[in-house]
N, C-alpha and C positions, 0 to 999 in steps of 0.2 A: 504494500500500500504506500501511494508516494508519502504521505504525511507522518507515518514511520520513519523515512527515508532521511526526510528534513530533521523529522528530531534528533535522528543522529547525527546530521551534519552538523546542529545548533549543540549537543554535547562534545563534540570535536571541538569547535570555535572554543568551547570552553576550559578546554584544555590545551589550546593552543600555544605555541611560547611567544609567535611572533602577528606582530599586526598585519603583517602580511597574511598570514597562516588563516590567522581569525576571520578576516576580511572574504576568504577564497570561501571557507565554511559558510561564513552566513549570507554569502552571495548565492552559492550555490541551494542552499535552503530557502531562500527566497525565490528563488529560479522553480523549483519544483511546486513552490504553493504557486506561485503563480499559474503556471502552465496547469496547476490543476484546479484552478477557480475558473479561468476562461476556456476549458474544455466544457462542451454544451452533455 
């Protein structure tokens, strides 16, 4: 389920060491709610 998915990326970001790191994480979590809000 994508929103599984996100929540692991958003526990990743959270154990991130660099703002780069964090930033990829919760982009990429954002990426998957999205694409699955604007799926009909």
């Amino acid at each position: 389920m994508e929103i599984d998915s996100a929540n692991e990326y958003l526990c990743e970001a959270l154990e991130a060491d660099t703002p780069t790191e964090k930033d990829y994480y919760i982009r990429q979590a954002l990426q998957l709610l999205t694409v699955e809000e604007l799926t009909p």
